[in-house]
C-alpha positions in Angstrom: 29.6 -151.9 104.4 32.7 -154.0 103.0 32.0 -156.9 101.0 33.5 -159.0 103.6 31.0 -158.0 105.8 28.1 -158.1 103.1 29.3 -160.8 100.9 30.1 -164.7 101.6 33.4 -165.9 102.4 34.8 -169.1 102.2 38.0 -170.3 103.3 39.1 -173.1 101.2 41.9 -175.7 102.7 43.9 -178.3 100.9 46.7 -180.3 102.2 48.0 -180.7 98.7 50.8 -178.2 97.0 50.1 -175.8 94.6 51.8 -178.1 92.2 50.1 -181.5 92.7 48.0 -182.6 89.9 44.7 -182.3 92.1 45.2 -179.1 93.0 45.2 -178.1 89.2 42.8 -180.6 88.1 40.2 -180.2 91.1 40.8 -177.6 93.5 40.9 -174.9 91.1 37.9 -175.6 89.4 35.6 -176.3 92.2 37.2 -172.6 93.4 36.1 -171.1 89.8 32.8 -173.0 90.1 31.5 -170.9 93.7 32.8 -167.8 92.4 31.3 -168.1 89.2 28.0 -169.5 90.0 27.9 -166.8 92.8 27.9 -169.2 96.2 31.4 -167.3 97.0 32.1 -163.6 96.5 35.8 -164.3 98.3 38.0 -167.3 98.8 41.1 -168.0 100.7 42.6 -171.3 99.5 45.2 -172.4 102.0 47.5 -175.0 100.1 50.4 -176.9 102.0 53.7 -176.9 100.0 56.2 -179.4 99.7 58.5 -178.8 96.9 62.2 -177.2 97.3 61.1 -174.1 95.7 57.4 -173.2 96.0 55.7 -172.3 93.0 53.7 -168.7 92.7 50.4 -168.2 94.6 47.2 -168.7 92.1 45.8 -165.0 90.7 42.6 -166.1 90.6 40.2 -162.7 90.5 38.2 -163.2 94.2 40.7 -165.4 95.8 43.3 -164.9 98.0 45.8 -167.8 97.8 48.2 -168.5 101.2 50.8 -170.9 101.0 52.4 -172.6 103.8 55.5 -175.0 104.0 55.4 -178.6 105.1 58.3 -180.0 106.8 60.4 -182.6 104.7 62.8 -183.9 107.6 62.4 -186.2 110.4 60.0 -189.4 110.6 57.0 -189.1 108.7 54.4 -189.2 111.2 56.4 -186.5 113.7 56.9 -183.8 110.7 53.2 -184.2 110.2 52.4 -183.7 113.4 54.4 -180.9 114.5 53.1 -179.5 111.0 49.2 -179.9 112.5 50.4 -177.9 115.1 51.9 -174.9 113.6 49.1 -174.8 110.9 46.7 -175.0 113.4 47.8 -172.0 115.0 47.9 -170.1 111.6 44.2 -171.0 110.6 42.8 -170.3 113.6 44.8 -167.0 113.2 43.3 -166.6 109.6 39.6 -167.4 110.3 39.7 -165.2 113.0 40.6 -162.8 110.7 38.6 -163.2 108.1 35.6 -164.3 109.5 34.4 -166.6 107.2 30.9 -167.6 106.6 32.0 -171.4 105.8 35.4 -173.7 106.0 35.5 -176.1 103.8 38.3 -178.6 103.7 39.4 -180.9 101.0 39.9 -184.5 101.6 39.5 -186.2 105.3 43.8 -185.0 106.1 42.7 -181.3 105.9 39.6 -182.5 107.5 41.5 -183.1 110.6 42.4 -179.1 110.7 39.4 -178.6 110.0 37.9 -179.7 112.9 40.5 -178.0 115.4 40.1 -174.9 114.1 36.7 -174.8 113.4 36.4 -175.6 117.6 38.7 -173.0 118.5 36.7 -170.3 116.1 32.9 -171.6 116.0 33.4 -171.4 112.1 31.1 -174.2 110.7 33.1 -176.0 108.9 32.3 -179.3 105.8 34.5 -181.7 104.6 34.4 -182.8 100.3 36.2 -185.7 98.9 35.2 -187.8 101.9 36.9 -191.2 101.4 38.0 -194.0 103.6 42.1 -193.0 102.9 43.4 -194.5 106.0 41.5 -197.7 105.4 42.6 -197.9 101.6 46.6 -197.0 102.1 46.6 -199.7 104.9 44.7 -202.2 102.0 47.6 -201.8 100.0 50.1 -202.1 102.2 51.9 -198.6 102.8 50.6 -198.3 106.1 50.4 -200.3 109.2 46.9 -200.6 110.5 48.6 -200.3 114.5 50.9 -197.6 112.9 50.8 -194.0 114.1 49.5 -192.4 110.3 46.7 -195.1 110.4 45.5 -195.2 113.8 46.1 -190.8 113.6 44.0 -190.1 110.5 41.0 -192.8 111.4 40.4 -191.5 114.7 40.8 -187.5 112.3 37.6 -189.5 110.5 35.9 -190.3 113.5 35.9 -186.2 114.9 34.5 -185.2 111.3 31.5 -187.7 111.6 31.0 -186.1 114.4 31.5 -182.5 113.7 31.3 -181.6 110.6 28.5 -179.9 109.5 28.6 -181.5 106.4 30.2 -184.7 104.6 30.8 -184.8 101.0 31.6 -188.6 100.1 32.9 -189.8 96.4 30.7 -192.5 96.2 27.7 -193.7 97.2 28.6 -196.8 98.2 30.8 -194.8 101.4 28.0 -192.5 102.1 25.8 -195.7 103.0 28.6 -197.4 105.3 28.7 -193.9 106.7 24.7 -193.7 107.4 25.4 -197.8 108.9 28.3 -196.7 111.4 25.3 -193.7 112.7 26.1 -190.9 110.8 23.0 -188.8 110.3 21.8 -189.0 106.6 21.0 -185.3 106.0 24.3 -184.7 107.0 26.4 -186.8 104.3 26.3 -185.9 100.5 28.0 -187.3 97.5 29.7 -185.8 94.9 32.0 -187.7 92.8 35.4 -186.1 92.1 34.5 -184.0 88.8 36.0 -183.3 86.1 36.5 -180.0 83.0 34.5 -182.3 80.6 35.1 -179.2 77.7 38.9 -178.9 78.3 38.8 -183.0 78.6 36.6 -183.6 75.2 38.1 -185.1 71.9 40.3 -182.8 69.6 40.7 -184.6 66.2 43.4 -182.8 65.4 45.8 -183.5 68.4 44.6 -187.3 67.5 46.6 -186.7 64.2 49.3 -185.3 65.5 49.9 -187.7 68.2 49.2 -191.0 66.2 51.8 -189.7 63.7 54.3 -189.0 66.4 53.6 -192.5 67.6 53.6 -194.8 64.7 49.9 -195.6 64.9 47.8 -195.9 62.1 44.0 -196.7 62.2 44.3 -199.6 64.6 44.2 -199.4 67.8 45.4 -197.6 70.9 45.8 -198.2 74.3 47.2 -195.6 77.2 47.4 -195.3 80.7 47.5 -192.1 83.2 49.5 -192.7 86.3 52.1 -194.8 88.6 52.6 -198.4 89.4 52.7 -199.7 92.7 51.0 -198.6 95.9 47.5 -197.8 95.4 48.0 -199.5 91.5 49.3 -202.8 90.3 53.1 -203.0 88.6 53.4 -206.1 87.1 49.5 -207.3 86.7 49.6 -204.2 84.9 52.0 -204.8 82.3 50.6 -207.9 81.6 47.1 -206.5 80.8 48.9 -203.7 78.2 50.9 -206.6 76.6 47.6 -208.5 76.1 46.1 -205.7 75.1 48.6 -205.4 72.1 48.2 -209.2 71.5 44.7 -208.8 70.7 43.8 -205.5 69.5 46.3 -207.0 66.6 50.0 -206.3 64.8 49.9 -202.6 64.4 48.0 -201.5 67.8 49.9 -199.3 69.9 50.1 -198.7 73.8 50.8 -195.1 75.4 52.0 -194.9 79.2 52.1 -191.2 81.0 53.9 -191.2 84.1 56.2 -189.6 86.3 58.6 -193.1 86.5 61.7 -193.5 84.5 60.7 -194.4 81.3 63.2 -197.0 81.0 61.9 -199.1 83.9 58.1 -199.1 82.6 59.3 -200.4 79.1 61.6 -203.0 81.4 58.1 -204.3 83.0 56.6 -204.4 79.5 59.6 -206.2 77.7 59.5 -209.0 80.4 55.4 -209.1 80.6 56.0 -210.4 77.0 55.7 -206.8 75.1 57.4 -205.6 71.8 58.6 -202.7 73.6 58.7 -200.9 69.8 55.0 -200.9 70.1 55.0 -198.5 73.7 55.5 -195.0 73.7 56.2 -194.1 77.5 56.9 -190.7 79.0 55.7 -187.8 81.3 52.8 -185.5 80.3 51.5 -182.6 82.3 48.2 -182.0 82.7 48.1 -179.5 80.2 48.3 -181.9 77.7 46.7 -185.1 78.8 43.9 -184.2 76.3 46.3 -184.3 73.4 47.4 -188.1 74.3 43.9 -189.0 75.6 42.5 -187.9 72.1 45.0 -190.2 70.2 44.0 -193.5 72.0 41.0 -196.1 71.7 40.7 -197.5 75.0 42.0 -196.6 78.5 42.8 -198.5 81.4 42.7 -198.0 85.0 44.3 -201.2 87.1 43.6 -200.2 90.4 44.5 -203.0 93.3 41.2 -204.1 94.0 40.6 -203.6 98.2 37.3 -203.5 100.4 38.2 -199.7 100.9 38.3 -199.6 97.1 34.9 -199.5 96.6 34.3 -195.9 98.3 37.0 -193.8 95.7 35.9 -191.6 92.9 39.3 -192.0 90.4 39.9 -188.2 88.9 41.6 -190.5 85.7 38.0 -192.4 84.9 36.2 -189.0 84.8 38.9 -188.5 82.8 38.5 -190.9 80.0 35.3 -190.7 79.8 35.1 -187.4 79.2 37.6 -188.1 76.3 35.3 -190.8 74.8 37.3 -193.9 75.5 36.1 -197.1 77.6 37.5 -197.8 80.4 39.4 -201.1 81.4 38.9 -201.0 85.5 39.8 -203.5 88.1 36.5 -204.8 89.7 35.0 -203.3 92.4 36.4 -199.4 92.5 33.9 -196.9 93.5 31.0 -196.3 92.1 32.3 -196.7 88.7 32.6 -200.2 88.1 28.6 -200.6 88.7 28.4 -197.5 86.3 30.6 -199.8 84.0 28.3 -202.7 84.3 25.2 -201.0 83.4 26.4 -198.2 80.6 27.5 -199.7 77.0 29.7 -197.8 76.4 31.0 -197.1 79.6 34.3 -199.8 79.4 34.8 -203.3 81.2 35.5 -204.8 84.0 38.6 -207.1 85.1 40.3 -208.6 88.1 44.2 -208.4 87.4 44.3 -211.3 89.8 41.8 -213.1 87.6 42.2 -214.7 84.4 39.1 -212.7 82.5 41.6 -209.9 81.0 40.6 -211.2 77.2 37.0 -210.7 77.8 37.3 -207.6 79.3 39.5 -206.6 76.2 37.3 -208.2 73.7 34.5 -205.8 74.7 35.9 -202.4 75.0 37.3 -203.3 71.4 33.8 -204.5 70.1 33.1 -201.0 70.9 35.1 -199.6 69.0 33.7 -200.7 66.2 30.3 -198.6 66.8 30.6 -195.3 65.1 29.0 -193.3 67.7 30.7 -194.7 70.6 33.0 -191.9 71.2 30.3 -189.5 72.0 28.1 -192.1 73.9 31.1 -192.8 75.7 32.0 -189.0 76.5 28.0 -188.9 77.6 29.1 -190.4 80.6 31.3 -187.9 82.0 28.6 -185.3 81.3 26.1 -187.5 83.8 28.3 -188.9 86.1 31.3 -186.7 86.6 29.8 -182.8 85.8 31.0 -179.9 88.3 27.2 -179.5 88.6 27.1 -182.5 90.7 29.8 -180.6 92.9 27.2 -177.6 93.2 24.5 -179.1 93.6 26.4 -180.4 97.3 27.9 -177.1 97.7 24.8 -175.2 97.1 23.2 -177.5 100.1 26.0 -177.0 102.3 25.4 -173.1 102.5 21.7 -173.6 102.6 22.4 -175.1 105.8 24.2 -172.2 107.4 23.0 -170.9 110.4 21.1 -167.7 109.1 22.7 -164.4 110.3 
């Protein structure tokens, strides 16, 4: 017999491009994980692209990678829709195809195809990286909560709770409003988004390297992963990294990565007070986020604090920790701040709309000043943030499987 016929295949669907950040940093190592650990023998990972020119399908040994195109004319919420429609067709066309054993879709968007196409086909189907999204873009203001992408992708939520063989939550604090709003408890997991905690871990060398190309000497230094605005405060958060060089003292250093303009992020740090000759700003790739992660002291993660806020699992926390470095983190987000609370050496808490920045600050750099910290610190990503959280949930998901 074939080893389709013999062996286990998944299909694997993302609504991300094979270029996003999350595809690299999660997707492809949650594919490596089932084949590796044996739970897969095949996968087809089906990826939705949006750049001009679509970058190379994945040769990943076992997996067969199809690419589709998104449409990038025409409101929002009508390209989306007509692009449900035309990738519907094409799954159902591919799972009736490939017969798969399981479909498993990333995120509550692909969630939504999921649940289409597993009706048409009668292929069970589970759903990871369960969060509230619809709830949290509407908390910070980029949807409408009577607006068409809203109203869509809740009522997308509400067919998964209901059909899905299996949820896969972020947090523990979703899966219980889940189990309040009726959804059975053996059918909701959690996993928090996980992270390569070996290609993450501390490199002293690249710590050299990158203080020296940055001006730092031993004091210390601050960085930041990401954007501003939308789901992350702009201003609030050039004032915490200004106060951050105020008291972590003359020669500290802060380092920003992201994909804005340099020249506007050292604009919100000259008028939040900074000495802009202090902030090294630019774009890093995730190739090399170890290298810059490994040069700082302390990390920071000012997320707008919402009630949907509490049910996300941040990839950039993971992150950090697995890097060694507290974490300065808005109250309230995900599991992680109550990790934060209880762990040492896990970071601080703040609210950027507060005024308790300086004692949030003060602690992560009392830290510092224990000389195992680093490793405690890195601990954390081991316990709270390992892949083998992510089997563990996969591994219960095909133990579920109707039995052939």
């Amino acid at each position: 017999m074939s080893e389709r016929a013999t062996g286990r295949t998944i299909v694997f669907l993302s609504y991300w491009g094979s270029d996003e950040p999350l595809t690299v940093s999660t997707v492809l190592p949650t594919l490596r994980m089932l084949l590796d650990q044996g739970l897969a023998t095949r996968i087809v990972l089906c990826t939705v692209e949006r750049s001009a020119r679509i970058p190379p399908p994945f040769d990943i040994p076992g997996c067969v990678h199809v690419q589709w195109r998104a449409r990038q004319s025409g409101p929002k919420a009508l390209s989306r829709a007509l692009d449900m429609k035309r990738m519907h067709r094409d799954l159902v066309t591919l799972l009736r195809s490939e017969r798969p054993q399981l479909l498993v879709a990333r995120g509550v968007v692909a969630g939504g195809m999921a649940h289409f196409a597993a009706r048409s086909t009668g292929v069970p189907y589970a759903v990871d990286y369960v969060e509230p999204h619809a709830d949290y873009m509407a908390d910070v203001g980029e949807w409408r909560r009577n607006g068409p992408l809203y109203l869509g992708l809740n009522a997308l939520i509400g067919l998964q709770c209901r059909s899905a063989m299996r949820l896969v939550t972020v947090s523990h604090n979703y899966r219980r409003m889940l189990l309040a709003k009726g959804v059975p408890a053996e059918r909701v997991l959690v996993a928090p988004c996980p992270v390569d905690v070996e290609r993450m871990r501390f490199d002293p060398q690249a710590r050299r390297e990158v203080r020296a190309l940055i001006g730092a000497d031993e004091a210390p230094v601050g960085i930041y992963l990401g954007k501003f605005g939308g789901l992350y405060h702009r201003e609030k958060s050039f004032a915490a990294f200004t106060r951050f060089l105020e008291r972590a003292g003359a020669r500290s250093r802060f380092v920003v990565r992201t994909p804005e303009p340099p020249e506007q992020v050292l604009e919100g740090m000259r008028a939040a007070g900074a000495d802009i000759t202090r902030v090294h700003v630019g774009f890093a790739g995730h190739a090399e986020v170890p290298r810059w992660l490994s040069a700082a002291d302390v990390a920071f993660a000012p997320y707008r604090g919402t009630p949907s806020s509490a049910c996300i699992s941040p990839m950039k926390i993971g992150e950090y920790w697995a890097n060694g470095l507290p974490v300065v983190l808005t109250r309230g987000v995900g599991d992680d701040s109550s990790i934060i609370e209880q762990e040492l050496y896990a970071g601080a808490l703040f609210d950027p709309e507060g005024d308790d920045i300086d004692q949030a600050l003060d602690r992560v750099l009392q830290l510092l000043s224990v000389p195992e910290q680093r490793e405690r610190t890195a601990e954390l990503a081991d316990r709270y943030r390992s892949m083998d959280l992510t089997k563990a949930a996969y591994a219960a998901i095909l133990e579920a499987l109707p039995k052939a």
